[in-house]
VMD Tcl script that draws the C-alpha trace (Angstrom):
set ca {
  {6.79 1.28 18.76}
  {8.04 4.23 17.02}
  {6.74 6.96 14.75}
  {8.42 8.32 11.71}
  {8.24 11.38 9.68}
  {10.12 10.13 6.15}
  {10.47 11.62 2.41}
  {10.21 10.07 -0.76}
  {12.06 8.17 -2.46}
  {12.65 5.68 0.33}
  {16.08 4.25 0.82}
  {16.19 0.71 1.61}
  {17.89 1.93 5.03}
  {14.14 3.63 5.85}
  {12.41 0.49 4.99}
  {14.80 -1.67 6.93}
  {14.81 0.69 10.08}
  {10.57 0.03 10.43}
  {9.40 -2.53 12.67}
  {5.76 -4.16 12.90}
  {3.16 -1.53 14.89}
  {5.60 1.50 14.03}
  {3.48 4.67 13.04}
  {4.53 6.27 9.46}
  {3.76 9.60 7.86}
  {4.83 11.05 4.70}
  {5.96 13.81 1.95}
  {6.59 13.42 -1.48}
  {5.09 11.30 -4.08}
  {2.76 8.65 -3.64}
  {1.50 6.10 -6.80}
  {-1.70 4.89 -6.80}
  {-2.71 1.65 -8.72}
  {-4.73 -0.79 -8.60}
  {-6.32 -4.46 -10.24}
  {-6.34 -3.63 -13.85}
  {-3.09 -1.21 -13.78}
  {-0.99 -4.41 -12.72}
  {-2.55 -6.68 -15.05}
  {-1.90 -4.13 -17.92}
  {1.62 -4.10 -16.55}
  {2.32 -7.61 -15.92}
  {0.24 -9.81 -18.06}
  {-0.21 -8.02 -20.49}
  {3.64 -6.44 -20.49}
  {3.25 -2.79 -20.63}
  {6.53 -1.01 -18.80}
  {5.37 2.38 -16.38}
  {5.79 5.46 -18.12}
  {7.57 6.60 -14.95}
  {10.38 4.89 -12.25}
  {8.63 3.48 -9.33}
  {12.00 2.72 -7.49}
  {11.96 4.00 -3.94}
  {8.66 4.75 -4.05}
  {5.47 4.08 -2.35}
  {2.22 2.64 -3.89}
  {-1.17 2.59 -2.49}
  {-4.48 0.39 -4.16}
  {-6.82 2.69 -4.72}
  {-9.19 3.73 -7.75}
  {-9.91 7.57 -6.75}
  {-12.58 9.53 -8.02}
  {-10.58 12.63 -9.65}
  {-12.41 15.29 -12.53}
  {-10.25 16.48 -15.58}
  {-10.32 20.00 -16.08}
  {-8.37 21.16 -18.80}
  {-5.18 19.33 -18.67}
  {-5.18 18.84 -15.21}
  {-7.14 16.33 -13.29}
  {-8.67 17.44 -9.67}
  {-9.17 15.02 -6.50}
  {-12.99 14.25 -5.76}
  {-12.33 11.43 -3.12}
  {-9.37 8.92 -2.84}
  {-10.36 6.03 -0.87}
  {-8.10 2.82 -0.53}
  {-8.96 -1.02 -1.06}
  {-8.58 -4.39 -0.39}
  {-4.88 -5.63 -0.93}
  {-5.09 -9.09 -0.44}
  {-6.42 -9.71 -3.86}
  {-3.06 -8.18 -5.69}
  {-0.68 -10.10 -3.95}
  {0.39 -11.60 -6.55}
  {1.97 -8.89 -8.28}
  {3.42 -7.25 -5.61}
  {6.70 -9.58 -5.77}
  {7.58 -8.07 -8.82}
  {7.08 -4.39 -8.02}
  {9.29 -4.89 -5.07}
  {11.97 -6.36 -6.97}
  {11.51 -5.26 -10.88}
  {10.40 -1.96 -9.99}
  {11.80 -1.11 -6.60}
  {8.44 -0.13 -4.71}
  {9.43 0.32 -1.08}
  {5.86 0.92 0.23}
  {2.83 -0.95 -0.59}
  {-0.24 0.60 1.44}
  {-3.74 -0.91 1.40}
  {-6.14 -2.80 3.55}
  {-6.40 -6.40 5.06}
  {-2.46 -7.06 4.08}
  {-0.77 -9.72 1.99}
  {0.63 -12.86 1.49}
  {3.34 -15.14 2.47}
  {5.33 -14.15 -0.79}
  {5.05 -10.60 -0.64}
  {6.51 -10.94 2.95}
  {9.16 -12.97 1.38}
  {9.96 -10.29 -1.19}
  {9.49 -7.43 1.45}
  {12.31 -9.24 3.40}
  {15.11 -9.86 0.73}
  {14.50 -6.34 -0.65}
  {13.80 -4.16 1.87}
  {10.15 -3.12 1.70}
  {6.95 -2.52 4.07}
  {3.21 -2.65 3.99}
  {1.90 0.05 5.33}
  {-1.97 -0.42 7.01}
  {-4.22 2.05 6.30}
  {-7.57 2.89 8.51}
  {-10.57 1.49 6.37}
  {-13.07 4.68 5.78}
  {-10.52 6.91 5.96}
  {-10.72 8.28 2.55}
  {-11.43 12.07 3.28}
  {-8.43 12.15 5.71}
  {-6.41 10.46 2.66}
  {-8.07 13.35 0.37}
  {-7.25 15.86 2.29}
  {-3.71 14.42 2.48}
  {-3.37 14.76 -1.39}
  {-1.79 17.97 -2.19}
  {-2.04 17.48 -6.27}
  {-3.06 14.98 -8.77}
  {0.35 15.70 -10.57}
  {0.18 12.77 -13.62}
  {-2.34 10.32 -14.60}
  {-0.60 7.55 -16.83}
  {-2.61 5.46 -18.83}
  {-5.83 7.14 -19.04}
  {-7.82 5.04 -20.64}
  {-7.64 2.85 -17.96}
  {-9.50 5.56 -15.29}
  {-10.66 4.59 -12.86}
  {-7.79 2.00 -12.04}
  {-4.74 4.00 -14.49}
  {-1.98 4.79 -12.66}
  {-1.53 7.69 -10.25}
  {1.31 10.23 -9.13}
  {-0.19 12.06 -6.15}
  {1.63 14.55 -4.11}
  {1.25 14.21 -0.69}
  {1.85 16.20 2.68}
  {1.89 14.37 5.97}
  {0.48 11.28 4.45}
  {-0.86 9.25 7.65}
  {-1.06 7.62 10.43}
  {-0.10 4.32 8.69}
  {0.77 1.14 10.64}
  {3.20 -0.81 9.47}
  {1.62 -4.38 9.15}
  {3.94 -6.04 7.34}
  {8.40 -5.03 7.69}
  {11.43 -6.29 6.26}
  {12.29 -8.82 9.25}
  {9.20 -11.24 8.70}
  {6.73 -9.57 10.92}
  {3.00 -9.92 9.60}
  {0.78 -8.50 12.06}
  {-2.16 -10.49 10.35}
  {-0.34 -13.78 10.95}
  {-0.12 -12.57 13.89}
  {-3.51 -12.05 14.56}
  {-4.82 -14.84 12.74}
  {-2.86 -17.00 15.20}
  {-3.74 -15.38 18.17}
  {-7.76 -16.09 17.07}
  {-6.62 -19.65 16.87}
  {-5.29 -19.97 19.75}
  {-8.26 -18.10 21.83}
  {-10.73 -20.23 19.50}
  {-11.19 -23.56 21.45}
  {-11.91 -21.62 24.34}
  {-14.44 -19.77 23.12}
  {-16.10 -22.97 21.56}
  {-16.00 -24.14 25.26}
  {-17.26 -21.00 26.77}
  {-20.40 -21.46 24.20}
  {-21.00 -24.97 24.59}
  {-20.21 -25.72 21.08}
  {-18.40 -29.28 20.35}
}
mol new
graphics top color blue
foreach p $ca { graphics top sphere $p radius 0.5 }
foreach p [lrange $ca 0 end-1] q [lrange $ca 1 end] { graphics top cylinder $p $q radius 0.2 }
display resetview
């Protein structure tokens, strides 16, 4: 296990060099979307006002203020990932996301797309949302507005972390991995309990 200090835009050579349980932090810009920003991308074809390549994303609708022109962090929390796995294929490979940072992980086809392209998930620690806060230097662009809560986000970040990678470029899924592990341990435990 190894930690990492990177910069955005990630090369595919960043991605590629991350292995399952490695520790990330990082500068530069982060996207934040979520539910209804892929679904106004994808189904209902609306191209991002801005290039995603080399870049990371993180699900999350964040609780910002506008004041003036400018809109102000109140609390950016993440969510559930698992749920948007099926448009994360296409940000890999239309859009050329290189980070997709969440909770709970994803799916046997994002893994699939993470490994041709060269991308990661990145685990985040559930309740962490003031540390993430905190992390956010600036609310820089907010595309789609009428969309808030769930428009699409460029954040500036500073030392954005600790994130685990979960999911890496070579087919690791610590989920699966987990998942298995449960099954394995779970016959036991039905003996253990009495339990047919």
């Amino acid at each position: 296990m190894a930690t990492y200090h990177l910069q955005t835009p990630f090369s595919e050579q960043d991605m590629r060099q991350l292995k399952i349980g490695d520790i990330v932090f990082f500068d530069g810009t982060l996207f934040g979307i979520r539910d209804l920003t892929q679904i106004y991308m994808f189904d209902q074809q609306h191209e991002p006002p801005v290039s995603l390549a080399g870049f990371p994303i993180i699900h999350t609708a964040p609780s910002l203020r506008k004041v003036g022109d400018k809109w102000e962090k109140i609390c950016v929390g993440t969510t559930t990932s698992g749920r948007m796995d099926r448009f994360t294929p296409a940000l890999i490979e239309k859009y050329g996301v290189r980070a997709v940072i969440g909770k709970g992980g994803q799916y046997q086809q994002s893994l699939d797309a993470m490994q041709k392209f060269g991308a990661v998930y990145l685990a985040i620690v559930g309740g962490a949302a003031s540390l993430e806060t905190e992390q956010i230097e600036e609310v820089e662009e907010v595309y789609w507005e009428h969309l808030h809560p769930e428009a699409l986000y460029k954040f500036r970040v500073k030392d954005f972390g600790p994130l685990t990678v979960a999911m890496d470029s070579h087919g690791g899924h610590r989920y699966f991995e987990i998942k298995a592990e449960a099954e394995r341990r779970l016959p036991g435990i039905y003996q253990k309990l009495g339990v047919a």
